[in-house]
Steps between C-alpha positions, in 0.01 A plus 500: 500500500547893444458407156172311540361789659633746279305316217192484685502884594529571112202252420287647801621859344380424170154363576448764755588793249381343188806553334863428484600846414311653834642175702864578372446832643351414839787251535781690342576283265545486146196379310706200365606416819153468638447288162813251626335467829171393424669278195733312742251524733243301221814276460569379870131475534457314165131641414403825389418771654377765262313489160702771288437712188660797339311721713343355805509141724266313725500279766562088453271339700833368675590880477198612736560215732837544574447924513280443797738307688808671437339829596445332813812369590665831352283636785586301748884535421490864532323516853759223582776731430310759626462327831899390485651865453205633806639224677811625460449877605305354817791317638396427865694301758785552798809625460740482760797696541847449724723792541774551798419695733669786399341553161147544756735802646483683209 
C-alpha cells in the first residue's frame, strides 16, 4: 500500500508543479524515480495518465479524473494520520496505581 501512495504523491507532485524536475525536488526524489512512479503507477492502473513530449505533458482525460480524487483521499489520509498521532499525544483515561504502604511513607 506504501507503494500505491508513494506513486500517487509523485503523480499529484507532478501535475501540481508542472514538472517532474520541480516534483522530484518537492518529494526528494530523483527525477527518474518520480518517472517509475507514475509509469508503474500507469501500469497497475492500465490507462494513461499523462500526454508526454520532449518538453512538456498534459492531463488524460482519465488523468484529470483520477487527480481530483486522489488529491482528495491524499487529503483525507493526512488529517487521518493527523488525527491518529493527536490522538496519541491526548491520551486520556484512569490510571490506577497499588503501592505498599510504605512506598506512601516516603
Amino acid at each position: 500500500m506504501q507503494n500505491q501512495i508513494d506513486r500517487i504523491r509523485s503523480f499529484i507532485a507532478v501535475v501540481d508543479t508542472g514538472s517532474f524536475t520541480q516534483a522530484a525536488k518537492y518529494l526528494r526524489l530523483s527525477k527518474s524515480m518520480v518517472s517509475i512512479h507514475i509509469k508503474a503507477l500507469e501500469t497497475e492502473l492500465n490507462v494513461s495518465l499523462l500526454n508526454r513530449n520532449t518538453r512538456r505533458f498534459t492531463l488524460t482525460e482519465t488523468g484529470e479524473i483520477l487527480y481530483q480524487d486522489f488529491r482528495q483521499v491524499l487529503v483525507q489520509l493526512e488529517q487521518t494520520l493527523d488525527k491518529a498521532r493527536l490522538g496519541q499525544q491526548n491520551l486520556q483515561g484512569t490510571l490506577r496505581l497499588t503501592s505498599t504502604a510504605e512506598f506512601g511513607e516516603h
